[in-house]
C-alpha positions as CSV (number, residue, x, y, z in Angstrom):
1,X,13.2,16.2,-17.4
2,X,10.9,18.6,-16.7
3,X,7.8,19.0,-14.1
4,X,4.9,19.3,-16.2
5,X,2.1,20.9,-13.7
6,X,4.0,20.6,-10.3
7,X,1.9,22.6,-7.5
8,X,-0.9,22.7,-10.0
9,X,-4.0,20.8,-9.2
10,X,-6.5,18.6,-10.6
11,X,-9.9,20.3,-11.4
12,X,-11.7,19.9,-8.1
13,X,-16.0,19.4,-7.8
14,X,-17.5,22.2,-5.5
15,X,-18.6,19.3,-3.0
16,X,-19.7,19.7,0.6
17,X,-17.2,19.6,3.6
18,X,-19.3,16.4,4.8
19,X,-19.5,14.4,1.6
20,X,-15.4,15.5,1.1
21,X,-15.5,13.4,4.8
22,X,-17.7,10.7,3.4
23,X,-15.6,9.9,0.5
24,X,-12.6,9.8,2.5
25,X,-13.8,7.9,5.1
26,X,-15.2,5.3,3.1
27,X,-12.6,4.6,0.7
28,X,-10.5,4.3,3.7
29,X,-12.7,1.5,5.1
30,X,-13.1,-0.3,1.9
31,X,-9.0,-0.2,1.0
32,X,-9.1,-1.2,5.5
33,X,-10.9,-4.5,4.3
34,X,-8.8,-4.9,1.3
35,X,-5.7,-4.6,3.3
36,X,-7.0,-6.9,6.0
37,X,-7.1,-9.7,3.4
38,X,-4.0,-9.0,1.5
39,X,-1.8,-9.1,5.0
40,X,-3.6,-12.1,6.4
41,X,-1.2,-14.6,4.7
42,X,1.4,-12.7,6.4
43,X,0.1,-13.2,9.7
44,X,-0.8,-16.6,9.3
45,X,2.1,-17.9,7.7
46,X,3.7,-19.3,11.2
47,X,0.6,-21.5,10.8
48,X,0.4,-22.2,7.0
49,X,4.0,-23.2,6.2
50,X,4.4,-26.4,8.8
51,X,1.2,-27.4,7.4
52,X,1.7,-27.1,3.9
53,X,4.7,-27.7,3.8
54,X,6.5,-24.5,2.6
55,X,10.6,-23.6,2.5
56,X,11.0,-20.1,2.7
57,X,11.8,-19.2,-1.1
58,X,7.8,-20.9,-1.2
59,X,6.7,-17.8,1.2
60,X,8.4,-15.7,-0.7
61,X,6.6,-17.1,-4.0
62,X,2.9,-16.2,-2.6
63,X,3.8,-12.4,-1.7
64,X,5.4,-12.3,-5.3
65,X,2.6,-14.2,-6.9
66,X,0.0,-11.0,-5.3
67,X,2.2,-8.3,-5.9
68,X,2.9,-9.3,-9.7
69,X,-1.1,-9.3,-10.4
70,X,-1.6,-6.4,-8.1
71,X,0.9,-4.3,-10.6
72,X,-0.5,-5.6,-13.4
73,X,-4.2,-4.7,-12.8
74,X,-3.4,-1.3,-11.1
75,X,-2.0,-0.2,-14.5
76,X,-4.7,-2.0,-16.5
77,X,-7.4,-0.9,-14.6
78,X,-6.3,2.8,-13.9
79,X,-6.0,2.7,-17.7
80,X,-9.1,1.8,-18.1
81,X,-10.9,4.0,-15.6
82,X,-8.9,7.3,-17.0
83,X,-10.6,6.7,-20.5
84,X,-14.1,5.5,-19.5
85,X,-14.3,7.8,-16.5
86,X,-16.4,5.1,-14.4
87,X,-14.8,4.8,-11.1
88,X,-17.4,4.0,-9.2
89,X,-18.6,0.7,-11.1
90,X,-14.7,-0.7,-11.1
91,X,-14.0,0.2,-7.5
92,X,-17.3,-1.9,-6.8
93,X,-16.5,-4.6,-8.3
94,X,-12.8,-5.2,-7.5
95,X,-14.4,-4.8,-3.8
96,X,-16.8,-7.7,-4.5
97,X,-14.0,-9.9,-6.3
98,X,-11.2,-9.7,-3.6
99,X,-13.9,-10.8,-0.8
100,X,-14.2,-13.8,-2.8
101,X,-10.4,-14.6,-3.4
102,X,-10.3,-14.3,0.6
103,X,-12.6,-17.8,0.6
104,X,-10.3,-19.2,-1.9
105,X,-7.0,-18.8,0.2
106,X,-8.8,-20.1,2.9
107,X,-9.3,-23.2,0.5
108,X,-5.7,-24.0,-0.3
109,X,-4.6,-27.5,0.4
110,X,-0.7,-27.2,-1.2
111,X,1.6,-24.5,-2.5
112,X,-0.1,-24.5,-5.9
113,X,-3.5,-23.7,-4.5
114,X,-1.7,-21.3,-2.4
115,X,-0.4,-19.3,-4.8
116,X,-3.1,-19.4,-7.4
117,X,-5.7,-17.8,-4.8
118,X,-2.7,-14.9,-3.9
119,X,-1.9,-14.2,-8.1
120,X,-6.4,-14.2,-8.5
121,X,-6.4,-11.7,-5.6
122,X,-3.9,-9.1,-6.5
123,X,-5.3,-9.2,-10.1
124,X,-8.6,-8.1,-8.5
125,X,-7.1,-5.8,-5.9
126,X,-5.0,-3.8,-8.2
127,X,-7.1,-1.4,-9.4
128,X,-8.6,-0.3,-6.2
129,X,-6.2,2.5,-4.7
130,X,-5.1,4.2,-8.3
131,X,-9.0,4.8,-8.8
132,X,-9.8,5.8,-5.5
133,X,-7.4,8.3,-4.9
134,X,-8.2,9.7,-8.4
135,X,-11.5,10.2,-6.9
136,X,-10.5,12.3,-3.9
137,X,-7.8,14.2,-6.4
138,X,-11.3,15.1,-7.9
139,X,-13.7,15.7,-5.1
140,X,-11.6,17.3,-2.2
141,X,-9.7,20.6,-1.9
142,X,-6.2,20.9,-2.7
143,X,-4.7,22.2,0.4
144,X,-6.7,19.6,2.0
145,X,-5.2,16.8,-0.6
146,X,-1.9,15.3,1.2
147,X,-4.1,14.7,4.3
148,X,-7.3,12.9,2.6
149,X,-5.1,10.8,0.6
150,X,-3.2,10.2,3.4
151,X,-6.2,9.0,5.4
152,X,-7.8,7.2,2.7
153,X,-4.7,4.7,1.9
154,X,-3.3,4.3,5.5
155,X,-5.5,4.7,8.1
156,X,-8.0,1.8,6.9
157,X,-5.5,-0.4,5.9
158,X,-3.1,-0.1,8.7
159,X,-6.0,0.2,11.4
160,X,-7.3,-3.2,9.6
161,X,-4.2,-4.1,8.7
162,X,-1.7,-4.1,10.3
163,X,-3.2,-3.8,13.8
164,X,-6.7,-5.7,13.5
165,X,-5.5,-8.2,11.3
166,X,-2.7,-9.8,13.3
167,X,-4.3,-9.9,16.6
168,X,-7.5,-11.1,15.0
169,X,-6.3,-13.5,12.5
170,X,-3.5,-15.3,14.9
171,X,-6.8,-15.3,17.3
172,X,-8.7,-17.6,14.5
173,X,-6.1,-19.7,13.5
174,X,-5.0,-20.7,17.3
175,X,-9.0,-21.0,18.5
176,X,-10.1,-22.7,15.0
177,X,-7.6,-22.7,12.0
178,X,-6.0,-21.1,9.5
179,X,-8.5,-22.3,7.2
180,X,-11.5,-20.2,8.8
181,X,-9.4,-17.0,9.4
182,X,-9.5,-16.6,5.8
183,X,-12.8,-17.5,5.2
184,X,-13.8,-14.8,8.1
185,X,-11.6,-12.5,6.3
186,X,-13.9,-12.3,2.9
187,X,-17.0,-11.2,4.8
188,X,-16.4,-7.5,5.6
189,X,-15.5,-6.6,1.9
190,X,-19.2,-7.3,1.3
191,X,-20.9,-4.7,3.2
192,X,-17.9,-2.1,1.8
193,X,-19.5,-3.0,-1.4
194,X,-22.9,-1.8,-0.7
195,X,-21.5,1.2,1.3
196,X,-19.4,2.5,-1.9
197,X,-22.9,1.7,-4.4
198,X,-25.5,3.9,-2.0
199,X,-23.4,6.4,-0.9
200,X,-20.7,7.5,-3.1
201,X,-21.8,9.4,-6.6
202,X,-19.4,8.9,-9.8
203,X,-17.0,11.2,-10.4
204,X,-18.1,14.2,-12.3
205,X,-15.9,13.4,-15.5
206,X,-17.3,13.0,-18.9
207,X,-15.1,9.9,-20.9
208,X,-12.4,10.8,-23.1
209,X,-13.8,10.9,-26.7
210,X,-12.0,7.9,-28.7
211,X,-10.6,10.5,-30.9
212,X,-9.4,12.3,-28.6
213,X,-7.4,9.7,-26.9
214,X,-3.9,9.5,-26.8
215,X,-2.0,6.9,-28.2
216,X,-1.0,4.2,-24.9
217,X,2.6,4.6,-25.0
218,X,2.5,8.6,-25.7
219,X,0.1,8.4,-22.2
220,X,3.0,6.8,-20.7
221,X,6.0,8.7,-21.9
222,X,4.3,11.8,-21.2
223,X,3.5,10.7,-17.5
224,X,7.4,9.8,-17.4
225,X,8.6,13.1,-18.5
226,X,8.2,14.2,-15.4
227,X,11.0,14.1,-12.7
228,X,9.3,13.8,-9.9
229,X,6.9,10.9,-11.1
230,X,10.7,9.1,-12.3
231,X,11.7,9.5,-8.6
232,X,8.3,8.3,-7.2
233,X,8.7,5.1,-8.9
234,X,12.0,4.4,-8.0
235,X,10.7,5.3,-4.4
236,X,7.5,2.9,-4.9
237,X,10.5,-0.1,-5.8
238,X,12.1,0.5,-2.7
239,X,9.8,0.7,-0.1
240,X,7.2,-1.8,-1.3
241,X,9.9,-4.1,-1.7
242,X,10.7,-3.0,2.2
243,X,6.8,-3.3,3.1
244,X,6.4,-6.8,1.3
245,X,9.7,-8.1,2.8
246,X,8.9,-7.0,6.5
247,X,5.5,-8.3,6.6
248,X,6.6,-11.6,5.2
249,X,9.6,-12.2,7.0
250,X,9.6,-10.3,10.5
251,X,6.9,-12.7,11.7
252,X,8.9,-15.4,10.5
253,X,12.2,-13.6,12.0
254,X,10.3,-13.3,15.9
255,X,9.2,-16.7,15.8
256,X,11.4,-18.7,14.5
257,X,15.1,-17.0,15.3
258,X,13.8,-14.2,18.6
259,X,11.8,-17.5,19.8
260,X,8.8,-15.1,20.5
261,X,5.3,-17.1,20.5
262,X,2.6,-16.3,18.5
263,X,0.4,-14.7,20.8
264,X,3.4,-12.1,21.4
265,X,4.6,-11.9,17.6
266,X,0.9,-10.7,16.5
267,X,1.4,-7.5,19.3
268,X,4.3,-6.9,18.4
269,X,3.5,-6.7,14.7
270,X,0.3,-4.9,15.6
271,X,2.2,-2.2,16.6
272,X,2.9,-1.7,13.3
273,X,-0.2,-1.2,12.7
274,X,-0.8,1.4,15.0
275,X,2.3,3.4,13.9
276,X,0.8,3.6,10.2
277,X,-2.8,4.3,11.4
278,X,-1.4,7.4,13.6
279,X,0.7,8.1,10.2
280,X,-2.1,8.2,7.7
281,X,-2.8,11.6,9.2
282,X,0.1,12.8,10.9
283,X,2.6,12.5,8.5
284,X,0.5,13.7,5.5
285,X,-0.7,16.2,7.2
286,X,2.8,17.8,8.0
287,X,3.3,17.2,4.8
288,X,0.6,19.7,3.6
289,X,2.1,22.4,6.5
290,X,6.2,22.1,6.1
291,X,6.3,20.4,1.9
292,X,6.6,16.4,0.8
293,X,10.2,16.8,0.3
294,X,11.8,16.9,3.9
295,X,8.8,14.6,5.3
296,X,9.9,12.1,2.7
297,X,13.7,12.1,3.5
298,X,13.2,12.3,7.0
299,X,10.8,9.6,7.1
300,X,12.6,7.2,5.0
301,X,15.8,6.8,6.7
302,X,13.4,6.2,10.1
303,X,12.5,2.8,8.5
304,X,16.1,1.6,9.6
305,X,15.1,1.3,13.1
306,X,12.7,-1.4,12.3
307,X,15.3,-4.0,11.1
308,X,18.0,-2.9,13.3
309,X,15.4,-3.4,16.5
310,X,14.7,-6.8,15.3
311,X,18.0,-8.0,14.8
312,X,20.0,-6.7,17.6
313,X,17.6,-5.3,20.6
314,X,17.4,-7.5,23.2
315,X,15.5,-6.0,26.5
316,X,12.2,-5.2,27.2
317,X,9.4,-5.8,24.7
318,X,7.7,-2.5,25.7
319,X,11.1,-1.3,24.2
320,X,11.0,-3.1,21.1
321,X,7.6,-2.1,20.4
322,X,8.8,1.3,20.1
323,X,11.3,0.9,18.1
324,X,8.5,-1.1,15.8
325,X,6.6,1.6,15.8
326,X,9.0,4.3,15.0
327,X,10.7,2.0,12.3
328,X,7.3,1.8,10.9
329,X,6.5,5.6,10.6
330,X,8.0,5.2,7.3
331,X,4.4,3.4,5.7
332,X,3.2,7.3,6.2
333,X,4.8,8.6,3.3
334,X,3.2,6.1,0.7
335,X,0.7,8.0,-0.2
336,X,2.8,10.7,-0.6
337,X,4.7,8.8,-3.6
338,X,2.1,7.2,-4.7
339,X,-0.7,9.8,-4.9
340,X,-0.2,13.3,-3.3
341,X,3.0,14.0,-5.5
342,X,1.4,12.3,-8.4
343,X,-1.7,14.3,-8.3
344,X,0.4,17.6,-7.9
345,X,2.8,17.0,-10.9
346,X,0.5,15.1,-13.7
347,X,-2.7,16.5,-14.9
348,X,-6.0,14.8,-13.7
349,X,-6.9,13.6,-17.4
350,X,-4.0,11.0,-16.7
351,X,-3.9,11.0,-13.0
352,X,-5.0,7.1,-12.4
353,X,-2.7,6.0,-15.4
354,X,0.2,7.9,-13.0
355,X,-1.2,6.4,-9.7
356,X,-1.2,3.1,-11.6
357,X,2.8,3.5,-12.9
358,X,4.5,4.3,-9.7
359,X,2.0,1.2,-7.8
360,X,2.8,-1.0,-10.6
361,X,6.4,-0.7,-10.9
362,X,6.4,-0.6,-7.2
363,X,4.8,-3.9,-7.1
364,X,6.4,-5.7,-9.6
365,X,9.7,-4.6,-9.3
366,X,9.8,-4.4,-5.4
367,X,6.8,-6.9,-4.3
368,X,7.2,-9.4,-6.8
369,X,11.1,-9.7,-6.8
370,X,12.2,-8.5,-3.5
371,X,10.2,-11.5,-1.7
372,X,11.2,-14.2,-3.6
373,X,15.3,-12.7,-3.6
374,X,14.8,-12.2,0.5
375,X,13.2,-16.1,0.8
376,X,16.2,-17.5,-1.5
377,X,18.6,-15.6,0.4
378,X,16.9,-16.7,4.1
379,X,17.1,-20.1,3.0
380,X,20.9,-19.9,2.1
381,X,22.2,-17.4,5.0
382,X,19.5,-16.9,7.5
383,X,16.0,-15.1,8.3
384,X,18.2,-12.2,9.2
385,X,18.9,-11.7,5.8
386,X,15.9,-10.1,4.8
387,X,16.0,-7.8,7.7
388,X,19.4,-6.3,6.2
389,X,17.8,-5.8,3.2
390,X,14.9,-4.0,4.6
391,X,17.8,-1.8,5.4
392,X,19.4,-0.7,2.4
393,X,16.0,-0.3,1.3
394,X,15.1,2.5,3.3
395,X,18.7,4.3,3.2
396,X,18.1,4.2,-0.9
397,X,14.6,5.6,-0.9
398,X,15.9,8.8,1.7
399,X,18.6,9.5,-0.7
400,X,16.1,9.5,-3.7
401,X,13.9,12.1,-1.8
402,X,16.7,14.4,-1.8
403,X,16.1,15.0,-5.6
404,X,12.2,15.8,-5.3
405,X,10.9,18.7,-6.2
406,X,8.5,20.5,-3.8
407,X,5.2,20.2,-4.5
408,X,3.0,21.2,-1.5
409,X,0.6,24.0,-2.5
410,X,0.8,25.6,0.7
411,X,4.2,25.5,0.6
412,X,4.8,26.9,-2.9
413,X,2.7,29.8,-2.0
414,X,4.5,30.9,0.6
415,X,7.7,30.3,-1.3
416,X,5.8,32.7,-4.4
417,X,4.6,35.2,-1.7
């Protein structure tokens, strides 16, 4: 397989340094708020499954039930937003629809309910990060690229989170109820909205004339001719299948087997939260100076920490919440699979459709599997089971960065000079 444009960039709009900022900063926000009511289940679960009811194969279910949806629509709607070229009018929209499927997890009274709100909301979620990283791929400057799309998927949603959420969603549901944590939870995504519709302009892309159109599965095949966009999606199984698995289960692990209470639990997995926030910059931005490929591998096998931590450190929680957040550095890299590496191998007429791919099989083939595999196996052999699997995750996705090849623009220029 060969590279088809690696270290050559999308066309990028002569836009000001500040509206480059203002893009970034609001797309962060709005995928912030996005993220904020994707991860509140996860957070709440020590409260939701006594009351409804729920074995852990069933908590596995409702991550699986998102993530399936979530893949689903990211393809669709990247699809879709390649061909018509209007970003702008399906980012709005998603943002609109997932505040409401916040209301309707907070109106689940059984399983069902349960997962029928989770499968609505990652069908309306899906589309959101493929389109608005194509939109930064667009408007900001390359050797500025790996840090904006590093800020744009992972500082909002881990600052919201991973770090907001659990402290203020555990806060709810001990004060008042699971019930109006969710309900709470819908309101921000409202104000995103109008943000995104006054001050963000459409992408300055004309639609790709019917005829001119390629056929769906030569889009595909084309975008899969590529080596590194085979190894991103491999990557983007692994390690969303490590992200789903930890949120779901390490809550569930510090509660239940640690005998941590809640009000401890929620720091402790707010420090995960932290650790990505401080990554969304950091680690794509070292990324831009020393190439993707050794930040990848490096990062990668950090993720073992995390489980190991859990599972056999026993002394100071100060201590433990270092090892959280050093485990955790390994959410950094996401947009570099996902995105950045994307962006820097595919051409931009078929950059969302990419984006899309490598989320999508990440989500179904890690989010949608891995949780409900880690819940049957807790409920046979133990809630340290998924931890272990978190594990092997991370060693497999290291070992896949080691056949990357280098993207970086910085990077490849000094290599050609």
């Amino acid at each position: 397989m060969v590279d088809q444009a690696v270290g050559q960039s999308p066309p990028v709009a002569r836009n000001s340094a500040f509206y480059q900022s203002l893009l970034v900063g609001l797309l962060s926000l709005n995928f912030g708020i996005l993220f904020f009511d994707r991860n509140a289940l996860n957070f709440l679960m020590p409260f939701v499954q006594p009351e409804l009811h729920l074995n852990n194969t069933e908590v596995g279910l409702t991550g699986s039930a998102l993530s399936f949806s979530w893949a689903l629509s990211a393809v669709i709607v990247g699809a879709a937003a390649d061909r018509s070229g209007k970003r702008k009018t399906f980012l709005i929209a998603a943002t609109l629809a997932f505040s409401v499927c916040s209301f309707l997890s907070g109106l689940a009274q059984s399983f069902v309910m349960l997962f029928a709100a989770r499968l609505l909301m990652g069908a309306v979620e899906g589309g959101v990060m493929p389109v608005s990283h194509t939109m930064i791929s667009v408007a900001v400057a390359p050797e500025r690229r790996g840090f904006a799309m590093g800020v744009a998927q992972n500082f909002g949603s881990n600052l919201f989170g991973s770090f907001i959420a659990p402290v203020v969603m555990v806060w709810f549901a001990t004060h008042l109820n699971w019930h109006s944590a969710f309900y709470i939870a819908g309101l921000p995504g409202i104000v995103s909205a109008v943000l995104l519709w006054f001050f963000i302009d459409e992408p300055k892309r004309d639609a790709v004339p019917a005829a001119k159109r390629p056929q769906l599965a030569k889009h595909f095949s084309g975008i899969l001719n590529s080596r590194n966009m085979v190894i991103c999606v491999l990557i983007s199984i692994l390690l969303v299948s490590y992200f789903v698995v930890g949120l779901q289960f390490v809550t569930l692990y510090l509660t239940k087997v640690r005998r941590f209470d809640p009000t401890t639990m929620s720091w402790l997995m707010g420090t995960l939260g932290i650790s990505a926030t401080i990554g969304s910059f950091a680690v794509s931005g070292i990324s831009d100076r020393i190439g993707r490929k050794p930040v990848m591998i490096v990062t990668a096998f950090l993720g073992v920490m995390l489980p190991l931590g859990a599972i056999y450190y026993t002394g100071s929680v100060w201590v433990l919440a270092a090892i959280f957040f050093f485990g955790w550095s390994l959410t950094g890299i996401f947009p570099l699979f996902m995105a950045t590496v994307p962006s820097e191998s595919i051409g931009q007429e078929r950059l969302a459709t990419a984006i899309a791919l490598v989320v999508g099989a990440g989500e179904v083939l890690g989010g949608v599997l891995s949780p409900a595999i880690a819940g049957w196996a807790a409920d046979r052999a133990g809630l340290s089971i998924p931890l272990w699997i978190m594990f092997g995750l991370c060693i497999g996705a290291g070992l896949l960065a080691m056949g990357l090849r280098e993207t970086a623009p910085a990077v490849l220029k000094a290599r050609a000079g």
